[in-house]
C-alpha positions in Angstrom: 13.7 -1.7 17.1 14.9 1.9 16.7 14.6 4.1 13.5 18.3 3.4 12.3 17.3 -0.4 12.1 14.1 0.2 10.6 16.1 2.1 8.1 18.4 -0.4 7.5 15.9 -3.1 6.9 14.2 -0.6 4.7 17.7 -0.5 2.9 17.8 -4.0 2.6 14.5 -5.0 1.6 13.9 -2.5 -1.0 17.6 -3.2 -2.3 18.5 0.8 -2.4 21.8 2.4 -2.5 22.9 5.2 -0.2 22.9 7.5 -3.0 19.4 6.9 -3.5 18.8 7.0 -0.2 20.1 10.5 -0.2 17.9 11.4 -3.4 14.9 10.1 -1.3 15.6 12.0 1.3 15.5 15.1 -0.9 12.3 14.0 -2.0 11.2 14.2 1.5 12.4 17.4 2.5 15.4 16.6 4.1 19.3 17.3 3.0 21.0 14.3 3.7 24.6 14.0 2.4 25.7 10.3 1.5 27.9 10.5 4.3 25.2 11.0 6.8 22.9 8.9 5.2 26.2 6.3 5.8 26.3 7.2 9.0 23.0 6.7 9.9 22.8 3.0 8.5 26.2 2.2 10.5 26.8 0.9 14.2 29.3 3.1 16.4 31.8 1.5 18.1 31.7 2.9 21.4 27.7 1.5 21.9 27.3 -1.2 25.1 26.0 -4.5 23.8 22.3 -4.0 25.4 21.5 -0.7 22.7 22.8 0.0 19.6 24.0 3.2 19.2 24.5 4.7 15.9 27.2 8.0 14.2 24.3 9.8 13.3 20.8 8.8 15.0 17.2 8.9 12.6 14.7 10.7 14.1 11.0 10.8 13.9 11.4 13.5 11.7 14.1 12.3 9.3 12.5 8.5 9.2 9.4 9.8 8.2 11.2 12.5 5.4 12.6 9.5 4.0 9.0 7.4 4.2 7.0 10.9 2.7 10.2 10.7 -0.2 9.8 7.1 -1.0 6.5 7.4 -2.3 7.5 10.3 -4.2 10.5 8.2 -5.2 8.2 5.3 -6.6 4.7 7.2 -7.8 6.2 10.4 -8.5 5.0 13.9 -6.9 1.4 15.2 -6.6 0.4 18.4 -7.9 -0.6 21.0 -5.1 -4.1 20.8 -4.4 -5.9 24.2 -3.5 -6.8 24.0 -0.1 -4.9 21.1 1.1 -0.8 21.7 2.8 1.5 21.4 0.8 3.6 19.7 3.5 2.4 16.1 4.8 1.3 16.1 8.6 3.5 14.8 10.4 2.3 11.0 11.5 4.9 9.7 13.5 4.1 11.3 16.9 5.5 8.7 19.2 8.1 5.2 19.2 4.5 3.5 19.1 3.5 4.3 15.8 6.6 3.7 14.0 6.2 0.4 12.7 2.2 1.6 11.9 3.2 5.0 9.9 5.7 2.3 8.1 3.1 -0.1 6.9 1.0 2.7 5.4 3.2 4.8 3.5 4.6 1.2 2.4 1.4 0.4 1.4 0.9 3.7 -0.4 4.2 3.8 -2.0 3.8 0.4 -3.8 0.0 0.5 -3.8 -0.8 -2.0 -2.4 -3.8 -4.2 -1.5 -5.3 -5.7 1.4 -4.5 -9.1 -0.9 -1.3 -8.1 -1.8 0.3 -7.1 1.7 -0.8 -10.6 2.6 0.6 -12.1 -0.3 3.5 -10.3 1.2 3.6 -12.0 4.5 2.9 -15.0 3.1 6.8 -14.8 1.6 7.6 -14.1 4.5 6.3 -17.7 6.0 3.5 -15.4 8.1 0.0 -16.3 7.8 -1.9 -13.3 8.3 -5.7 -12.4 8.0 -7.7 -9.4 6.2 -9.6 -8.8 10.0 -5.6 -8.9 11.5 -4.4 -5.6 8.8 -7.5 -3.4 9.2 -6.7 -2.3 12.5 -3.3 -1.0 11.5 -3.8 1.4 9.4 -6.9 2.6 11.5 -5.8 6.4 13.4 -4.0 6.2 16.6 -7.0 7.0 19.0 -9.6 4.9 17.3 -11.0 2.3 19.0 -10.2 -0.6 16.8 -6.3 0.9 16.4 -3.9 -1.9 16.6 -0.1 -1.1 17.3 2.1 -2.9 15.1 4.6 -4.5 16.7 8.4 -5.3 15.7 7.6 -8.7 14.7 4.8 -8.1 12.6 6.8 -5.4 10.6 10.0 -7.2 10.1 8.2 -10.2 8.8 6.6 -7.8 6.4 9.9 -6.2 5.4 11.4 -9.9 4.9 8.3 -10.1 2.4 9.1 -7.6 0.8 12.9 -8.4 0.5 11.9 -11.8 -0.7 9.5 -10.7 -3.4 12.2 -7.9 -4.6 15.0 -10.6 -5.3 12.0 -12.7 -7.4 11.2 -9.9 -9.3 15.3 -9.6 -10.9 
């Protein structure tokens, strides 16, 4: 799964608009028009069947402005604290730690438990285990690090889209 469908999902399951896409975005750092943002979340027609190809491909960079602005988006932004960037670090470094980076600001964003992010999967008809989410949101490098794989993060996105629709 590449960033554009990752942001589409995202799209999807958090039932957000492309203008608020956009104003996310902003929140992270990252001018966006509501074309582009369109054009991101769009298939181009000139892409062979094996890889979808996109108007305007999401990067590291922008998928991660957009993750860094949702949690400003939902729990509003911090005050500067002395002695800490004012930037986030950037924790996307590679296409393997996509779907990990999601999970956690996901988790920050909506603040969520160990409990609750199960409750999550379990919406999403995916039995899943305290012992089975620690070792996502360990650091890339440490030895009990876990990649998250496409699977495991769309089921949780299909949680979330599920528990979203209950809650109007």
């Amino acid at each position: 799964m590449n960033n554009n469908d990752l942001l589409i999902r995202l799209k999807d399951s958090l039932n957000i608009t492309n203008d608020e896409m956009t104003e996310i975005f902003k929140f992270g750092e990252v001018e966006l028009t509501c074309d582009e943002v369109g054009m991101m979340l769009v298939e181009s027609n000139d892409g062979d069947e094996e890889e979808k190809k996109y108007d305007l491909d999401c990067d590291n960079i922008a998928l991660e402005a957009f993750l860094n602005g949702f949690i400003i988006f939902k729990r509003g932004k911090q005050e500067p604290v002395e002695g800490k960037p004012s930037k986030p670090v950037l924790a996307i470094k590679d296409k393997r730690s996509v779907n990990n980076v999601m999970l956690k600001k996901m988790k920050i964003a909506f603040s969520l438990t160990a409990d609750d992010m199960i409750d999550i999967f379990d919406e999403a008809g995916f039995t899943v285990i305290k012992g089975e989410l620690t070792p996502l949101f360990r650091k890339e490098g440490h030895k009990h690090y876990k990649k998250c794989s496409d699977v495991f993060a769309l089921k949780f996105l299909r949680g979330l889209e599920i528990m979203n629709k209950e809650e109007f």
